[in-house]
C-alpha positions as CSV (number, residue, x, y, z in Angstrom):
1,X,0.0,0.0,0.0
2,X,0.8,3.2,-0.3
3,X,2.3,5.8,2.5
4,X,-0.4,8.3,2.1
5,X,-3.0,9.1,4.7
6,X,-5.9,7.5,5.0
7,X,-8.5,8.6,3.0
8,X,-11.4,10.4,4.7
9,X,-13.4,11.8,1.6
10,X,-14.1,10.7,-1.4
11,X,-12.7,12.4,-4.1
12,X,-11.9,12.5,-7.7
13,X,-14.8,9.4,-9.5
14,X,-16.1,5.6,-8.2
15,X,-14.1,3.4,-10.1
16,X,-15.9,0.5,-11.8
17,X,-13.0,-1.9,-12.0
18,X,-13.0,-3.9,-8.8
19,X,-15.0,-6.1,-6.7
20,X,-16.3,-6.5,-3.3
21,X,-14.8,-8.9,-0.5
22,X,-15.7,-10.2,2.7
23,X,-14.5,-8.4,5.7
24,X,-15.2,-4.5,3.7
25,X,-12.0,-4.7,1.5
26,X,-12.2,-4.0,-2.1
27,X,-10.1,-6.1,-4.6
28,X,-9.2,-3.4,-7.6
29,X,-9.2,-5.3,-10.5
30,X,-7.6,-2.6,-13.1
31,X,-4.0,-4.4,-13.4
32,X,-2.9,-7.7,-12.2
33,X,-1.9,-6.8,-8.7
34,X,-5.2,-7.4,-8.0
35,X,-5.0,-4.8,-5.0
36,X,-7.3,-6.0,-2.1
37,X,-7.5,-2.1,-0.3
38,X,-9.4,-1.4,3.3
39,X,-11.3,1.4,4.2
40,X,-9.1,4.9,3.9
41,X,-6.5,2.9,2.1
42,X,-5.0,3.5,-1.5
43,X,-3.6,0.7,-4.0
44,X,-0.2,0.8,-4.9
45,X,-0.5,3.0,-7.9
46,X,-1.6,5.6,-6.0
47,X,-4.3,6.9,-7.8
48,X,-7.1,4.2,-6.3
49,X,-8.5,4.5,-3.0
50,X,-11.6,3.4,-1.2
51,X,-14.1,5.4,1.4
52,X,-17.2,4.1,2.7
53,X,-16.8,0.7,0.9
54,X,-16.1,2.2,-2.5
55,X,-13.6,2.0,-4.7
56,X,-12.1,5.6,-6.3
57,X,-10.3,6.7,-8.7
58,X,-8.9,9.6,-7.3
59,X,-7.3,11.1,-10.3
60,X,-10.5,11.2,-12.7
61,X,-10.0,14.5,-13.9
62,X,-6.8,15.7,-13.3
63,X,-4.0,15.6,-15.8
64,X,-0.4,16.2,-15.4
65,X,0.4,16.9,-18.4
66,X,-0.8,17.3,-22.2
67,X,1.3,16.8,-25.4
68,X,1.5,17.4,-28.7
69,X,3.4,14.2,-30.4
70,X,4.2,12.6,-33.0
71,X,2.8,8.7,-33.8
72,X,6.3,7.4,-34.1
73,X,7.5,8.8,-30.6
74,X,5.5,6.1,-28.9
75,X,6.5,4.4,-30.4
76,X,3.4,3.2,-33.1
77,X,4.7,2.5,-36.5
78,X,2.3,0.8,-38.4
79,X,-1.2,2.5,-37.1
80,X,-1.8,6.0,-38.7
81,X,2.1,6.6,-39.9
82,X,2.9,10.6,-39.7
83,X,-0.6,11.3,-37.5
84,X,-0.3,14.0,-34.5
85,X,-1.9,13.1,-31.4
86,X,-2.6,14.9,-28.0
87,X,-0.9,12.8,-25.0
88,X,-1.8,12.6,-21.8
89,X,-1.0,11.1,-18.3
90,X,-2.0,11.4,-15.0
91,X,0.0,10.7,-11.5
92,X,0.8,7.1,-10.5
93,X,1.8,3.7,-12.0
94,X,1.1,0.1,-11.1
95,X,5.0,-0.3,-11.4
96,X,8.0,0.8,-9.5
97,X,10.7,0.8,-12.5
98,X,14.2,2.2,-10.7
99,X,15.2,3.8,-14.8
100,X,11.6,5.6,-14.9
101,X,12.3,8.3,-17.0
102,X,8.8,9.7,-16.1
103,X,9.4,9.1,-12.7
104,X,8.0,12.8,-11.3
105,X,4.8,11.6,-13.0
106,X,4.5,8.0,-12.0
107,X,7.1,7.5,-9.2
108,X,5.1,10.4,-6.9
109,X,2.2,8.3,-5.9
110,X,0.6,11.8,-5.0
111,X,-2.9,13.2,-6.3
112,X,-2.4,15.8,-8.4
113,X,-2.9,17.6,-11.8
114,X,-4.1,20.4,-13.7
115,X,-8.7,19.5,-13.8
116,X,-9.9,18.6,-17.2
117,X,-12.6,16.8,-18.2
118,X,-12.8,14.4,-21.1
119,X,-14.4,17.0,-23.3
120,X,-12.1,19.6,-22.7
121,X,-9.2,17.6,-23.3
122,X,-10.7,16.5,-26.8
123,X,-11.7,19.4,-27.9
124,X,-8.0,21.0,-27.1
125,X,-6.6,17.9,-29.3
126,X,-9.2,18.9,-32.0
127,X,-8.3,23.2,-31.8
128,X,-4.5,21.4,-32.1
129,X,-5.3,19.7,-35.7
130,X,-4.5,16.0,-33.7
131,X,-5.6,13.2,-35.5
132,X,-5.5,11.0,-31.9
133,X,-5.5,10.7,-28.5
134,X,-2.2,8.9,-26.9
135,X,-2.8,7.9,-23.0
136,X,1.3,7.9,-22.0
137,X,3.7,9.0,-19.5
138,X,2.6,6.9,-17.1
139,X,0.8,3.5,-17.1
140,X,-2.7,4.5,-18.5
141,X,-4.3,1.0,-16.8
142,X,-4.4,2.5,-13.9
143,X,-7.1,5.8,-14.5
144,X,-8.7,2.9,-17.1
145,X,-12.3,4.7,-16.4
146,X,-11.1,8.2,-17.1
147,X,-9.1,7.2,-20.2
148,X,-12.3,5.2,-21.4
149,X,-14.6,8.1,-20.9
150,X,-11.8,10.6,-22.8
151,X,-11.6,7.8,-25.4
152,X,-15.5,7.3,-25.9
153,X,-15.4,11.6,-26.8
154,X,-12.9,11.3,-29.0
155,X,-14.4,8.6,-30.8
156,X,-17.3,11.1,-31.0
157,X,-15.0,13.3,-32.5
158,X,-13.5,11.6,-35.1
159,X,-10.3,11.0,-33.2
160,X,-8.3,7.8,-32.9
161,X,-7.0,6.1,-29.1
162,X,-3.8,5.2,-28.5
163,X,-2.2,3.1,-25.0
164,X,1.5,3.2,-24.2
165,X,1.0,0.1,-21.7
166,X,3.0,-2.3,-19.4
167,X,0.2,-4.3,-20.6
168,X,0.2,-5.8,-16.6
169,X,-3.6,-5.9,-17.1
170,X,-6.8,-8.1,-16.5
171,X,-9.3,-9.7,-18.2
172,X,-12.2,-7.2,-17.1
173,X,-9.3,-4.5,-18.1
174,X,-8.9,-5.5,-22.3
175,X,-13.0,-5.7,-22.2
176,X,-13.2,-1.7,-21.1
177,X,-10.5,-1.2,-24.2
178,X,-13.4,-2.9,-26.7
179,X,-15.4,0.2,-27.0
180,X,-12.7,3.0,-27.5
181,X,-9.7,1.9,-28.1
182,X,-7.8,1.6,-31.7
183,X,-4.2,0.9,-31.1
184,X,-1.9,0.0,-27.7
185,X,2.8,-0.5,-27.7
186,X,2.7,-2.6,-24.8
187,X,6.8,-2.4,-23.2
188,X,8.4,-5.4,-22.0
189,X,11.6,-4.6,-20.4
190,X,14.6,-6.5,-20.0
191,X,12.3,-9.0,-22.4
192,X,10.4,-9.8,-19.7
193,X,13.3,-12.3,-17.7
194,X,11.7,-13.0,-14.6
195,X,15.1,-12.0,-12.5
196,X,14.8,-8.6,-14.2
197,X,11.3,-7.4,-13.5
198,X,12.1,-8.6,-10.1
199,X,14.8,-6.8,-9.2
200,X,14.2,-3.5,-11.7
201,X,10.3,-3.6,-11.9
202,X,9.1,-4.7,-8.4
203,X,7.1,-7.6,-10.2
204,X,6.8,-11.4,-10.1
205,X,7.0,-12.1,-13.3
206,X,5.7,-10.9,-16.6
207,X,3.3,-13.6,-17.1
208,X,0.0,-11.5,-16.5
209,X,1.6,-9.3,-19.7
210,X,1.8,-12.1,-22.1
211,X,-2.1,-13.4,-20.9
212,X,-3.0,-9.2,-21.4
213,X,-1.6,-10.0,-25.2
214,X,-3.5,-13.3,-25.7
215,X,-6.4,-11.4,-24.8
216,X,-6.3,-8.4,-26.8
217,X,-5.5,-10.7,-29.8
218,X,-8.4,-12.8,-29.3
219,X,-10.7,-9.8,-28.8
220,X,-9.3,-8.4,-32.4
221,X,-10.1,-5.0,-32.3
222,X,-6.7,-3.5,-31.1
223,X,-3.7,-2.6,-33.2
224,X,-0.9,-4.2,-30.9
225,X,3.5,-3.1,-30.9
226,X,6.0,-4.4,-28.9
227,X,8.5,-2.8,-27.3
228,X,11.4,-4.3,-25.3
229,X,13.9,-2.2,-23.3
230,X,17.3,-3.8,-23.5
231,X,19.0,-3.0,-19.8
232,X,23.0,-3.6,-20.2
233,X,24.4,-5.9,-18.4
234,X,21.0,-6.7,-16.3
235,X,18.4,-6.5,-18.8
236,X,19.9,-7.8,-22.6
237,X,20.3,-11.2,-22.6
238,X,19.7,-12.5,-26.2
239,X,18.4,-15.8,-25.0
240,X,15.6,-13.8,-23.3
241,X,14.9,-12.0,-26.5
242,X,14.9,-14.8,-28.6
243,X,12.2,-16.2,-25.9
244,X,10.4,-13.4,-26.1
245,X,10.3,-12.9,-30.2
246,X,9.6,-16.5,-30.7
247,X,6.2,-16.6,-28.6
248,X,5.4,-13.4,-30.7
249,X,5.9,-15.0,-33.6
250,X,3.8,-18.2,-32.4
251,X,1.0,-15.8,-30.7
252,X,0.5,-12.6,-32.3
253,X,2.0,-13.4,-35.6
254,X,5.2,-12.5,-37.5
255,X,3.6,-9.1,-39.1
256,X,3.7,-8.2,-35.3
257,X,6.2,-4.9,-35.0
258,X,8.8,-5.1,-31.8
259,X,11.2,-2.2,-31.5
260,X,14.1,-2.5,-28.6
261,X,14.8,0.7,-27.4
262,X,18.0,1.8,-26.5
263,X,18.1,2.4,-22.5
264,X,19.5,5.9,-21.2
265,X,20.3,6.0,-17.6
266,X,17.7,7.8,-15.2
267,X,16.1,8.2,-11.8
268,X,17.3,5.2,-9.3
269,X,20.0,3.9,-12.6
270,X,22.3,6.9,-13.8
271,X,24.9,4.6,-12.4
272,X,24.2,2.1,-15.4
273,X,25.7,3.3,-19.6
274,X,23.3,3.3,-22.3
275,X,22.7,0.8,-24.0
276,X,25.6,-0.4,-27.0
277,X,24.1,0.1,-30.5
278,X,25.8,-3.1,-31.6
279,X,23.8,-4.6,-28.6
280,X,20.7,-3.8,-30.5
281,X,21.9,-4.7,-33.4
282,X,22.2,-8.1,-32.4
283,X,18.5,-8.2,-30.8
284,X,17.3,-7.4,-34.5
285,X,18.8,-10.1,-35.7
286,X,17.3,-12.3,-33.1
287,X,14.0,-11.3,-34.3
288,X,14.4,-12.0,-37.7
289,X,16.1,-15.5,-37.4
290,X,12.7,-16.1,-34.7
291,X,10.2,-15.4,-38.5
292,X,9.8,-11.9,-37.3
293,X,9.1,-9.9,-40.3
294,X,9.2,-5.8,-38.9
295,X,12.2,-5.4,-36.1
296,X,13.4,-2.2,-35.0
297,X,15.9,-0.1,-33.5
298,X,14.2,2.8,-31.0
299,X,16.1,5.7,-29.6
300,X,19.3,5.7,-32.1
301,X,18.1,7.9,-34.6
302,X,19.5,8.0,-37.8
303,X,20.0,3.8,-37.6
304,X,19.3,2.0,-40.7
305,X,16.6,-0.2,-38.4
306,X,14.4,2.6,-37.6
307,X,12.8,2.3,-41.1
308,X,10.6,-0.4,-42.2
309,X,11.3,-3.1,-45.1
310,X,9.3,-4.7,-47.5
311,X,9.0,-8.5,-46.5
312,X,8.4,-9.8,-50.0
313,X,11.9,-7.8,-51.7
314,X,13.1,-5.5,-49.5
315,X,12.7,-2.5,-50.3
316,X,12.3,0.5,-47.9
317,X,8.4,1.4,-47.4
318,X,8.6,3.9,-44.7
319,X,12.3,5.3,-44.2
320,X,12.4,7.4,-40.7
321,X,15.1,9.2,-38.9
322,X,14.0,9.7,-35.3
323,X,10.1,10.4,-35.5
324,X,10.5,12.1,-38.9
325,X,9.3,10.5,-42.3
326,X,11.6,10.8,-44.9
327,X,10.0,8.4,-47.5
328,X,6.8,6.5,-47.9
329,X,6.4,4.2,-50.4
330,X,3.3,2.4,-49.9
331,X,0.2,3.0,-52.6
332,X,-3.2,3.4,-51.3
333,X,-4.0,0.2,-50.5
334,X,-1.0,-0.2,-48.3
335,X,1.2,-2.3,-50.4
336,X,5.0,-2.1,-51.5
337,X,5.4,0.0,-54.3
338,X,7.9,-2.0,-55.6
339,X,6.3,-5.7,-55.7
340,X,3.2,-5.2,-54.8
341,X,3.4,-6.7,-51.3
342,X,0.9,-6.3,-49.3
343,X,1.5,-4.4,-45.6
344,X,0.3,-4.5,-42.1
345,X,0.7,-1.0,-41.9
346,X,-2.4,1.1,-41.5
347,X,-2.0,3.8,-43.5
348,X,-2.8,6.2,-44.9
349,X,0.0,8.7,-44.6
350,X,-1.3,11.6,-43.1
351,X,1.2,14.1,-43.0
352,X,5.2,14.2,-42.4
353,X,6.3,14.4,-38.8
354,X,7.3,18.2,-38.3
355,X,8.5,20.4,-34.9
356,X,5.3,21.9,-34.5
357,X,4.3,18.2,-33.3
358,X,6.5,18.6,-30.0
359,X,4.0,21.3,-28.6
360,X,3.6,21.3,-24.3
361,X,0.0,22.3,-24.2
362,X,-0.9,20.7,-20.1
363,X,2.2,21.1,-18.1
């Protein structure tokens, strides 16, 4: 539980995602710690708390901040390549990651943020020419009814969702996503090796992850990328990668993107170097030799692996350098222009990733 003092009033929204136990506990049943919270107490993220028997989400409401991003900085590669979307997080996180690098969002465990309703905060995204709504920053599970509610509107408004997610969910959790959500990267790190989500995470293991995935596939209404954050010397074994990109491969299908992205130290880890770019390097080539057919490179821009290749001759479709787009050559129906291959990615292009895309609008 949380150090905070016991709640006296309720603040904030009831939650929906939990249920009721003997003895006048609540379990919360929004990520897979399954929280089982008294009266006045709060759940580890920080951000759920229950008074008089009732389970709230205490953040509903309040954001910490509001961004205007690029697609690609997600990262999301192959949903609505070039699109701008309005992100947004609240305080809080299910996890306790020691190289956080949003760790004055999610590490606080405090109730705070600027008040915004899910109207407001669509209709800013739609004065801002966004294409999307990105939930990010911190782990978006967590304020699941707020994000829902903020998704529903901009489904209203023409407006495509986007999760960045540790994916430690439920199955009551992937149902919420059926009616509002387009599109989630859900981040392994350290490829989910049991000793490193231990020891770096503050996890069991990453089981409840891949049963998230299995879910959301067999739903089939979400866009779904991997990511995998590749730790040196804790977190990059290859063994675990190959692991990792061959129950992709047997699960969610080799058309399934996975980017491992380069680790730079932060918060509890400035101690650790970033991560090699050869040591990358050799995690692509992992996921190729496991049938994986789109494998990238994030945070090296400029690397030959941040651009995506046509599996059928391959050509470049979509050449990148950092979030920008440099070249697209995919026709309208999504297919190689040079043989005809057909894609996973969802296009179209919208527009080219620019600087006016990096824009703090909530801070």
């Amino acid at each position: 539980m949380s150090p905070q003092p016991r709640l006296t009033e309720p603040s904030g929204k009831a939650a929906e995602l939990y249920r009721n136990l003997q003895g006048g506990k609540v379990q919360c049943t929004a990520c897979a710690r399954l929280c089982r919270i008294g009266e006045g107490q709060v759940g580890l993220c920080g951000v759920r708390g229950v008074v008089g028997g009732v389970l709230y989400l205490l953040v509903y409401g309040r954001v910490m901040t509001g961004h205007i991003d690029p697609i690609e900085k997600k990262p999301v590669v192959h949903y609505k390549p070039g699109s701008k979307i309005f992100s947004i997080a609240t305080s809080g996180c299910n996890w306790l990651c020691r190289y956080c690098q949003n760790y004055d969002i999610s590490q606080r465990r405090k109730v705070e943020g600027i008040a915004a309703g899910p109207e407001e905060l669509v209709s800013q995204a739609v004065a801002h020419g966004c294409e999307g709504m990105a939930y990010t920053y911190n782990e978006p599970t967590i304020f699941m009814e707020y994000a829902r509610d903020v998704g529903r509107a901009a489904r209203s408004a023409g407006l495509f969702n986007v999760f960045v997610s540790n994916g430690y969910g439920t199955p009551e959790l992937v149902a919420t996503m059926d009616d509002f959500l387009d599109c989630i990267t859900v981040d392994f790190k350290g490829s989910g090796e049991t000793k490193f989500v231990r020891s770096y995470i503050g996890i069991p293991d990453a089981e409840p992850v891949f049963q998230t995935l299995l879910e959301i596939k067999r739903r089939g209404r979400v866009h779904v990328e991997i990511t995998d954050l590749v730790v040196p010397n804790v977190g990059d074994s290859l063994v675990a990668a190959e692991k990792l990109c061959r129950w992709i491969y047997d699960n969610l299908g080799p058309d399934t993107p996975i980017h491992f992205l380069r680790f730079h130290p932060d918060y509890k880890m400035t101690d650790f170097p970033s991560t090699p770019v050869e040591t990358l390097e050799k995690h692509v080539s992992v996921g190729r030799r496991a049938g994986l057919n789109y494998v990238y490179v994030g945070n090296v821009p400029g690397h030959r692996d941040e651009s995506s290749y046509c599996p059928g001759c391959g050509a470049v479709l979509v050449k990148r350098y950092g979030y920008e787009i440099l070249e697209y050559n995919l026709d309208v129906q999504n297919r190689c222009r040079s043989c005809g291959c057909k894609t996973p990615i969802m296009g179209p292009l919208s527009r080219s990733a620019s600087e006016d895309r990096f824009v703090p609008v909530i801070s």
